[in-house]
N, C-alpha and C positions, 0 to 999 in steps of 0.2 A: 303713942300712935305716930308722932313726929320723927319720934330715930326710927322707928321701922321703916318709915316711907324714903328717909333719908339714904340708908344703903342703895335703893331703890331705883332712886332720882339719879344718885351716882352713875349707876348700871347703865340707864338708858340715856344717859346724855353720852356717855364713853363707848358703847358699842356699836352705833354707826360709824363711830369713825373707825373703830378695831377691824370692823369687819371690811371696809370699803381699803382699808392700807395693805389689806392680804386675800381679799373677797379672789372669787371668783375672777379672771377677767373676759373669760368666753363661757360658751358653754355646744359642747358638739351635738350634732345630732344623736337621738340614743336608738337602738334595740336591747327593747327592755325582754328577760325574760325570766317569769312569774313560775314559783310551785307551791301550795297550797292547801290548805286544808277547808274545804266549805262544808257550809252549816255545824262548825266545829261547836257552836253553843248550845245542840237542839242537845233534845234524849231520843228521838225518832231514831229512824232509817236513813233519812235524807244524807247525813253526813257522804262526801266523799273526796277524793284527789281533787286539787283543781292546778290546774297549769293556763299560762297565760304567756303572748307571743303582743310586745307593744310596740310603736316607732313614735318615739317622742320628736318631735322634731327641735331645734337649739335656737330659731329663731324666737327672741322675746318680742311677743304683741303687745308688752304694757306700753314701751314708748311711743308703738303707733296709736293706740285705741287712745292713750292719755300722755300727749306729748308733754307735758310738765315732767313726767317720772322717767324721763331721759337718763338722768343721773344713777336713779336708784339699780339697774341692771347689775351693778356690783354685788347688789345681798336679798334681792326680790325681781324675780322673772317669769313669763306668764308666756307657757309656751302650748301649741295645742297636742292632741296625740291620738293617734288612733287602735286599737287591740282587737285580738280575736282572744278568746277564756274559753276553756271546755272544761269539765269534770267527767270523773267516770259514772258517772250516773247518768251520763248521753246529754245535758245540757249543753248545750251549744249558744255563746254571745259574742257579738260582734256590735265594740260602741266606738264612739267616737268620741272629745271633750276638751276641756283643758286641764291644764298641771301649773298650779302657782308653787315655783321654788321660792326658800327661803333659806338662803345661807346663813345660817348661827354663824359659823367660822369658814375660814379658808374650806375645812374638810368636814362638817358637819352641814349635812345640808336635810329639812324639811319640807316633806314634798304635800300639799294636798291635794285631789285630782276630782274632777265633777264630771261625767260622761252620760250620755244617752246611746241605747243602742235595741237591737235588736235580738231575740231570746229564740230557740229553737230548744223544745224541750222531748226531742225521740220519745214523741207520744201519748206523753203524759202531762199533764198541769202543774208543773214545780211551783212554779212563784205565779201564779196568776194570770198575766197578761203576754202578749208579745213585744212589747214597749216596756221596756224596763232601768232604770235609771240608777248607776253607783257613784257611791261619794268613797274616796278612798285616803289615808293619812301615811305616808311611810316617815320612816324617820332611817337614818343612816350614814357611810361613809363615804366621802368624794375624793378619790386618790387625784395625786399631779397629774396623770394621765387624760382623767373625765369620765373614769369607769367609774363606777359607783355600786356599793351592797349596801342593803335597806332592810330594813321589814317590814311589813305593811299590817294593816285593816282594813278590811273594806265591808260595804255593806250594799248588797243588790236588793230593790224592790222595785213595784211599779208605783208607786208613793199613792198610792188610793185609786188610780185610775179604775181598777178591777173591785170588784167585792171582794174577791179571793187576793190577797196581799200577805204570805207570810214571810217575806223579804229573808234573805241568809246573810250571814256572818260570815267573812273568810278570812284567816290571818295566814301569813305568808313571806316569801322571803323573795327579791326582787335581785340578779344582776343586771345592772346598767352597762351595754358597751357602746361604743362611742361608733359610729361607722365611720369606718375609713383608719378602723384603729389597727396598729401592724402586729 
């Protein structure tokens, strides 16, 4: 049990500082733009395209909301973001949230995203409610530039507010570009 823990202990005493000697040292504002597959897990109908239009923005809120973690902006960043998502199945979402980065490396960066917004379903009852809530995980590449390609998961429900709750599934592919990029 001891040697296993030992590589371990190694790993995480050494990779703050690996990452903080090549981390990140800005981070631009982004236009994220999402394409998609939702309800890719059902057997139904529901499955269809989704695409997605985001503005992350580059300021990190962790040093303001928790001035202690001043330091940490090198390999952990908590920026807010706003998106519009449609599919062809006429849903229509418009949320808004945060995105906590986490630089693994220089160019690996883990994004997870929490957002609240608004559901417009042309007519019909997709997911239950009009209030509807996604949790999202990308994982991907951060080029010198600040463009970034990802892939994501995400998962849309209204978390119980509704009786009717059958939340989707979408996996997907993300380009990040920086604005103001030439």
């Amino acid at each position: 049990m001891i040697r296993g823990l030992f590589p371990a202990l190694v790993v995480a005493c050494c990779w703050p500082a690996a990452v903080r000697a090549d981390g990140p040292p800005w981070q631009p504002n982004l236009l994220a733009l999402g394409a998609g597959y939702f309800d890719f897990d059902k057997t139904g109908g529901a499955k269809a395209a989704d695409l997605r239009l985001e503005y992350r923005w580059g300021l990190s809120l962790l040093p303001l909301a928790v001035p202690a973690t001043r330091g940490w902006d090198r390999f952990v960043q908590l920026h807010p973001y706003a998106g519009l998502e449609g599919n062809t199945n006429g849903l229509f979402y418009a949320s808004g949230g945060l995105s906590l980065d986490i630089f693994a490396t220089r160019h690996v960066v883990l994004t997870w995203t929490e957002g609240v917004g608004t559901l417009h379903n042309d007519g019909h009852d997709q997911l239950g409610s009009v209030l509807e809530f996604r949790s999202m995980v990308e994982a991907g590449w951060r080029f010198d530039n600040g463009m970034r390609l990802t892939a994501a998961y995400s998962h849309i429900s209204n978390a119980g507010a509704a009786t009717h709750d059958p939340g989707a599934e979408i996996v997907g592919l993300y380009v990040h570009i920086p604005v103001g990029w030439p």
